[in-house]
N, C-alpha and C positions, 0 to 999 in steps of 0.2 A: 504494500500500500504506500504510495507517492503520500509525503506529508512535510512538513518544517520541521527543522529540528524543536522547536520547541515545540509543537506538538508532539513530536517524537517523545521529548520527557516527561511530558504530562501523562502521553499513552502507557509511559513504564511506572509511574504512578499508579495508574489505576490497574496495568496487568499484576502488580506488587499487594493489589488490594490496599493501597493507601485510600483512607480515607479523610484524614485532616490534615494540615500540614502550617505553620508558624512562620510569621516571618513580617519584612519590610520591603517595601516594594523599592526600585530605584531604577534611573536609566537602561544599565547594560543587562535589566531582569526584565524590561519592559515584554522584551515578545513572548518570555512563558507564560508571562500575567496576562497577556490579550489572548492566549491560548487558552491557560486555566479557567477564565472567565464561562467558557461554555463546556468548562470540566464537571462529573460528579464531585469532584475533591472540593471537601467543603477549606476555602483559606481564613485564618483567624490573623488578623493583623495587632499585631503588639504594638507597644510604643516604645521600644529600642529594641535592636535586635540581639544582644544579651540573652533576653529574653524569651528570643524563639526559641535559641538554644535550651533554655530551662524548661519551657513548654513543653518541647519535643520529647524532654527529658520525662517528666510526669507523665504526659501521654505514653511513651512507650514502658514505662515503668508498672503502670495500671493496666493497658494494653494486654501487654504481652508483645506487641508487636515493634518494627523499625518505627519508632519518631524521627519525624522532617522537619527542618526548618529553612529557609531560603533566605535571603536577602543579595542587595549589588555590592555594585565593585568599590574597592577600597573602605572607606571608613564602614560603611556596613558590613563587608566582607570581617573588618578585623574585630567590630566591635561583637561577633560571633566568637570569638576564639576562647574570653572566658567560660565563656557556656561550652563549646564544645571539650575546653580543658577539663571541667566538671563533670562532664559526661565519660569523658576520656577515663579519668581517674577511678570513677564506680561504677564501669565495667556496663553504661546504657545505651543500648544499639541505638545511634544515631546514623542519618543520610543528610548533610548539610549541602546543598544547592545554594551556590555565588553567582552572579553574574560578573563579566569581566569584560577588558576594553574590548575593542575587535584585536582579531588576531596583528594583521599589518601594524597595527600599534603597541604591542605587547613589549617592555624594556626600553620605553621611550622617554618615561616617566609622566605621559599625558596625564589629562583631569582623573581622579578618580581610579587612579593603578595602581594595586596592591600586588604586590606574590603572596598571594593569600596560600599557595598551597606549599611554601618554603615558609611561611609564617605558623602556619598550624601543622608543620608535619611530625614537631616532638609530640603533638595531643592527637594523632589520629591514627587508624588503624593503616589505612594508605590515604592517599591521595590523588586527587586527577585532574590535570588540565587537557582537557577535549580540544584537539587540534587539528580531527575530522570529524567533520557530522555526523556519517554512516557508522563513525565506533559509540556514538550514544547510547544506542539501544545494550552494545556488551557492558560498556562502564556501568550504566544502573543497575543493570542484574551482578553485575559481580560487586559493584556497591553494598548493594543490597544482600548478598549472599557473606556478603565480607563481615558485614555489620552486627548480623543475627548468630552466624556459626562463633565457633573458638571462646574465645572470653569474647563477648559482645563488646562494641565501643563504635564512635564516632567516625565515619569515614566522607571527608570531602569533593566535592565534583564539581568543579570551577568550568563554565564554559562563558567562550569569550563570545559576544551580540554577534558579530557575523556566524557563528556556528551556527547560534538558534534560527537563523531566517535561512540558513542554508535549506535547500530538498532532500530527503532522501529518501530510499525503499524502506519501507519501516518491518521488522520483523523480529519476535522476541521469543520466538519459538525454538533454544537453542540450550543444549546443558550446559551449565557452567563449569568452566577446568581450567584452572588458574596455576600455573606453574610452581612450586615450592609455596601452596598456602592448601596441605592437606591437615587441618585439625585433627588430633586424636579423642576418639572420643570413647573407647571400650580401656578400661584400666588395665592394667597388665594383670593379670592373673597372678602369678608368684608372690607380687609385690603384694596382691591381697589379701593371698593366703598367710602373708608375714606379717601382713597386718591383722588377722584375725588372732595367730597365736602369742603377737603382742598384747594383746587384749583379752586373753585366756590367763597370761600368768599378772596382769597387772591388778594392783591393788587398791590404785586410788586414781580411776580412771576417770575424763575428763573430753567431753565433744566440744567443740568451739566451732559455733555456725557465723559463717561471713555473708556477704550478700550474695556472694556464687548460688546462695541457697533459691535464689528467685531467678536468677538466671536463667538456672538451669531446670526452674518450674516443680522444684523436689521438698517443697513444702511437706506434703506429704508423706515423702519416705523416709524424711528424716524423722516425723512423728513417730511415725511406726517404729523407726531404729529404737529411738531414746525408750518406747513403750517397752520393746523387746528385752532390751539388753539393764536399760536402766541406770543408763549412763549420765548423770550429773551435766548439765548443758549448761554453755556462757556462749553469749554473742557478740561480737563486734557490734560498732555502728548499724554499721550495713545490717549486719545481720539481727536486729530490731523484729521481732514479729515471726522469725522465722519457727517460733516457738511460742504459742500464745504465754503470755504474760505469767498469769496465774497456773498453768503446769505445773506442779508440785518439784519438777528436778530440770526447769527453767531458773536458775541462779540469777540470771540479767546481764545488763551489759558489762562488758570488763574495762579494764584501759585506764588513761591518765586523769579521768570524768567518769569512772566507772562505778558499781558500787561493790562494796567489802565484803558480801557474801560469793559475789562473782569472780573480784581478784583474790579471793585466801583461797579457792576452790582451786584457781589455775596456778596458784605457785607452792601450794601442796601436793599437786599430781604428782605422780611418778609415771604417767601416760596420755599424753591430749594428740586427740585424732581431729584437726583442720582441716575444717568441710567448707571451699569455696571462699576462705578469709587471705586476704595479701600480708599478713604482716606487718601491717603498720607499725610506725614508729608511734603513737598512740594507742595501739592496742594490744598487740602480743607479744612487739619484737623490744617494750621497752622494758630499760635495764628494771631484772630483779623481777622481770612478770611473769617470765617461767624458774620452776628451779631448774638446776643446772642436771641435777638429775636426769630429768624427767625423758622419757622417748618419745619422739616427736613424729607422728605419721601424719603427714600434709597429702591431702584431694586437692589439687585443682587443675581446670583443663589446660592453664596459660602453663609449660613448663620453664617460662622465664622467670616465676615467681617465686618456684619450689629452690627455695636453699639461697636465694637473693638476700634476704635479711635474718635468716635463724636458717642452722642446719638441720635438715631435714632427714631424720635417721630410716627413714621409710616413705620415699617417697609412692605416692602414684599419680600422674598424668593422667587423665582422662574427665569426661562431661560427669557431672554430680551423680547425674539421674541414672546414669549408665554403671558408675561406682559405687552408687547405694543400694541399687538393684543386684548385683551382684552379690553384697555384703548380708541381703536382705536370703538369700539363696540357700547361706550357707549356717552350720549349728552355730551361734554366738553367743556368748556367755554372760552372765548377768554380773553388772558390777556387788564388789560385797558389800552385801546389807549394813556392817557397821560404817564405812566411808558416805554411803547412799544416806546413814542415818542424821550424819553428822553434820555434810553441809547442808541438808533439808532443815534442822532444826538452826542453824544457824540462820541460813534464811527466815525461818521461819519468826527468829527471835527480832532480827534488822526489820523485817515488816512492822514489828509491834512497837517501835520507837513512834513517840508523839511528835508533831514538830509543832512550835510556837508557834502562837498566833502575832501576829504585826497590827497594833490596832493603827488605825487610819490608811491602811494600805492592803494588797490581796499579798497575800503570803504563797508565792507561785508553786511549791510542792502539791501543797493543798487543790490548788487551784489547777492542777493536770489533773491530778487523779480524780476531782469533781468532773471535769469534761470529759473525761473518759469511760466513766460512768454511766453519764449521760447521753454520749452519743452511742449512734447503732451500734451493735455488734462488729459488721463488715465497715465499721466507716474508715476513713482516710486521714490521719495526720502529716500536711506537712511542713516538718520546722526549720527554723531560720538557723544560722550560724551566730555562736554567742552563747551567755547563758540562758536564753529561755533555747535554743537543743538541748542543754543540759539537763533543764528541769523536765525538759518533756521524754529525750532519752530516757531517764530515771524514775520515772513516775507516772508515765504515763501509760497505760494498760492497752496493750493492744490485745484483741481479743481474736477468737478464732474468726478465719476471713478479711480481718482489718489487716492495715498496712501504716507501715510508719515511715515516711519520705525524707530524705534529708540529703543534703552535700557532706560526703563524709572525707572522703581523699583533701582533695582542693578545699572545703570547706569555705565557700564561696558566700559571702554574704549576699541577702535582696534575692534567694534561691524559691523561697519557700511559697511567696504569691505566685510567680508565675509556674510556678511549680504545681499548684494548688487550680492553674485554671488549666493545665494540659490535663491536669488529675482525672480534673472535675467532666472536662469534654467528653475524655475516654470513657468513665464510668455512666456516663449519661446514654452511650452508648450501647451500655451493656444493662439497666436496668434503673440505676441512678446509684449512687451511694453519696449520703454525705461525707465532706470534704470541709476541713477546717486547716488553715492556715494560721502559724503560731509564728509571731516574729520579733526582735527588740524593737526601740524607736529609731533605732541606728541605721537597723537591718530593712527596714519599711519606707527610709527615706529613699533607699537607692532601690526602690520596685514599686513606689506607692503610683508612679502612672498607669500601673496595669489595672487601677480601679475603672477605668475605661472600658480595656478591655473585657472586665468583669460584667460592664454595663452593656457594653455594645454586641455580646454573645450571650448576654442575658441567661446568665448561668450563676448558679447561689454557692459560690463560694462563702465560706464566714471567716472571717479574720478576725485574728486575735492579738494585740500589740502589747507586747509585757513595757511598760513606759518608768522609764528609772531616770529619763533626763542625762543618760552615759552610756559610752559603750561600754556594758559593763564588763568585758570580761578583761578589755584589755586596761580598763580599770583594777582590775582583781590584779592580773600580772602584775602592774606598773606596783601596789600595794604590797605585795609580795615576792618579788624581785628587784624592784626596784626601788625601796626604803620610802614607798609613800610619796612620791615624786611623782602627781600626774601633769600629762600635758597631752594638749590634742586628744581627749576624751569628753568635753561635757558639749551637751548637744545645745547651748542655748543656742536661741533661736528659731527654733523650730517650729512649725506651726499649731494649730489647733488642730488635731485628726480628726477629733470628732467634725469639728465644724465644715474638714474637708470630706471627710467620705460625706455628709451629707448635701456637699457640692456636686457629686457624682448622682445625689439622689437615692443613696444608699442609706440604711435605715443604722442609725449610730447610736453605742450608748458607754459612758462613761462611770467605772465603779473605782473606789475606794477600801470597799471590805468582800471580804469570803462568800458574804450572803448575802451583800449585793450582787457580786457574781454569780452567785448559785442561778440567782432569780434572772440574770440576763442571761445565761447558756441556755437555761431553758426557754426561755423569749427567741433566741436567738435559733435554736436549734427545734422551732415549731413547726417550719416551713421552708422550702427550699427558696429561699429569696436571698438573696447575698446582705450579710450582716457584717457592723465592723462593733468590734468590741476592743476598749481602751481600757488595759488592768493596771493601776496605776502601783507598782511594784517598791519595795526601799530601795532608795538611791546606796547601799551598799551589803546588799543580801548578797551572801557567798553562791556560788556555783553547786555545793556541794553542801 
């Protein structure tokens, strides 16, 4: 079929089954956007294209499937890259679409030329600059195949305006076979069986679930494992939900912002088996988090991971689902009762601490696990970077089906709204779930124009702004590292939030205490209509 290339992309769009896609429109993107125009592909336009990126991120995260984001050349092309970098880092199948000069002009340094794909290639899985029309239709399919298989991540496809109005034969009926990019996805077998009889003689065994756990869609086998064997679970970040909250040998998250039943669990092991987690320098691989002891069997499919930052005494390579499916096959033994007893009661003891109330302020521990409560079962958290991730990390209940969204790599501030309306599109697609967005005042400055786009897609997001008048975490820092010396942390200035979301025509409301809050979550969480809710938090409540 005779077509433009830019029709051409839009056709690989919709053979891909995309159906939304983020972005900002500019010059050298114009012909896919007079193309798109009489596309099914419904376009959601953001108010910076940061943004797209984070959208695309929620969307494919709630999905399941590739998130898209597009924008033009140059300053749009770069203001994409922290998004894509965030995407990059937690492992979320991204397709980002740039427009670029015409080709004749490329290295010339004309209006609006970026090397958007020498700019973003340390964040991305590849990259492509299209410099024939007719290779369109391969780049999206192997884009697109590039994006979803292996460790999922971000891959760019830069095509310059004369490509897009160029003709060509359009045709995407071809398998895809990409040179030195064969993902492994069945675990080596031996390696497993040594991991099983590591796990047979171990005494004070230890699962630690990353976000590989939703990658790889193995929510569920990893229930079953922990059911099975009875193994004492900690999560990363990422890995948030991968085990509903309340699980009795769900311990929480671990790390540098972790909590105590979680890190005394993983530096007592004498055996933790890493299911889809990287190691971060804030969660596993820091000093004193493992003992030195302990035997390390690392799952994951990226094999550049395994033994990068902690040695990995057993490694296995391969897809989660495929390596827990195996694991699930064979006799496995149940951790011992006195270790299983031990940290449960411990846990059990750290749940029954009271925490202070703050009169004239919301006291934000309290104030997660009351939202949490309160919303659905299946609903959607996603938080900002700062201390309200922490408090919401820590305290807030994700329950079976729910999902808890955040930037955990990159740790990307102004992540959580736009994150919160990819969220929200996706699930709206699939039945509806509510979607609340948790962010500081710091963190809401640099994403508060997406209340916009909240309005103009008419989609009920609810936000929730922890307001301390600082960014507090790096308040906390500066306190604790640096002898009480702040600078370039207090937000005066700042506007009235309530009085702006109700600029957008958004229904706003502003608390003081616990029980004014109570009484606005439930206000807020009556109806799907997008709500912004102001907790006015103390100006130097710890993290932790």
């Amino acid at each position: 079929m005779l077509m433009t290339g830019s029709e051409a992309m839009v056709a690989c769009l919709e053979k891909e089954n995309i159906s939304t896609i983020f972005g900002y429109p500019g010059a050298t993107i114009c012909p896919f956007f007079d193309s798109l125009k009489s596309s099914r592909v419904h376009f959601v336009l953001v108010r910076t294209e940061q943004h797209a990126a984070h959208a695309a991120s929620g969307y494919a995260r709630v999905s399941g499937e590739v998130g898209v984001c597009v924008a033009t050349s140059g300053p749009g092309a770069t203001n994409l890259v922290t998004g894509i970098a965030s995407a990059y880092m937690d492992s979320i199948p991204l397709v980002a679409i740039t427009g670029q000069v015409k080709s004749d002009l490329i290295g010339r340094d004309v209006f609006q030329e970026a090397d958007i794909t020498g700019a973003a290639a340390p964040f991305t899985k590849h990259s492509y600059l299209v410099t024939k029309a007719a290779d369109l239709p391969r780049v999206f399919k192997e884009a697109f195949h590039i994006a979803r298989t292996g460790r999922p991540g971000p891959v760019l496809i830069d095509v310059p305006m004369d490509i897009q109005q160029k003709k060509i034969e359009f045709d995407y009926d071809f398998p895809v076979d990409i040179i030195g990019y064969k993902p492994r996805v069945a675990g080596h077998s031996l390696q497993i069986k040594k991991a099983v009889e590591a796990l047979e003689t171990a005494r004070r065994p230890v699962l630690c679930a990353g976000g590989g756990i939703f990658s790889s869609n193995t929510t569920a086998a990893l229930r079953l494992l922990v059911d099975m064997t009875q193994i004492p679970t900690v999560t990363t970040m990422m890995g948030i939900g991968a085990l509903p909250t309340a699980h009795p040998l769900n311990m929480g998250m671990i790390g540098t912002h972790g909590c105590v039943p979680a890190n005394k669990a993983l530096r007592d092991a004498d055996l933790v088996i890493l299911a889809g987690a990287r190691v971060g320098d804030r969660a596993v691989a820091a000093p004193g988090q493992v003992a030195t002891r302990a035997k390390i069997i690392h799952i994951d499919v990226d094999p550049a991971e395994i033994g990068k930052n902690m040695t990995a005494h057993i490694p296995i390579v391969g897809d989660l689902k495929s390596v827990l499916g195996e694991f699930l096959e064979m006799s496995l033994p149940q951790a011992p009762a006195e270790w299983v007893d031990a940290v449960t009661d411990r846990k059990l003891r750290y749940a029954a601490k009271t925490v202070p109330e703050t009169p004239g302020f919301v006291e934000p521990k309290t104030f997660m696990r009351m939202l949490s409560e309160k919303m659905d079962a299946d609903g959607i958290l996603c938080a900002d970077v700062g201390q309200n991730q922490i408090w919401s990390a820590n305290n807030f209940e994700v329950r079976e089906g729910g999902r808890f969204l955040t930037s955990g790599g990159m740790g990307t501030m102004g992540y959580s709204l736009p994150c919160a309306v990819g969220a929200k599109i996706a699930s709206a697609q699939k039945g509806g779930r509510q979607v609340c967005a948790v962010c500081g005042d710091g963190a809401f400055q640099m994403s508060m124009m997406e209340l916009a786009t909240i309005c103009q897609e008419g989609i009920g997001v609810k936000l929730v702004v922890m307001k301390n008048n600082r960014l507090g975490m790096v308040r906390e820092l500066q306190d604790n590292s640096f002898k009480g010396v702040h600078n370039g942390v207090y937000l005066d200035g700042s506007p009235d939030f309530v009085k702006l979301a109700e600029a957008y025509g958004i229904r706003a409301r502003r608390v003081a205490s616990n029980e004014d809050a109570a009484a606005a979550v439930t206000e807020m969480l009556a109806d799907d209509r997008p709500y912004f809710l102001e907790c006015l938090v103390p100006q130097d409540y710890p993290s932790l």
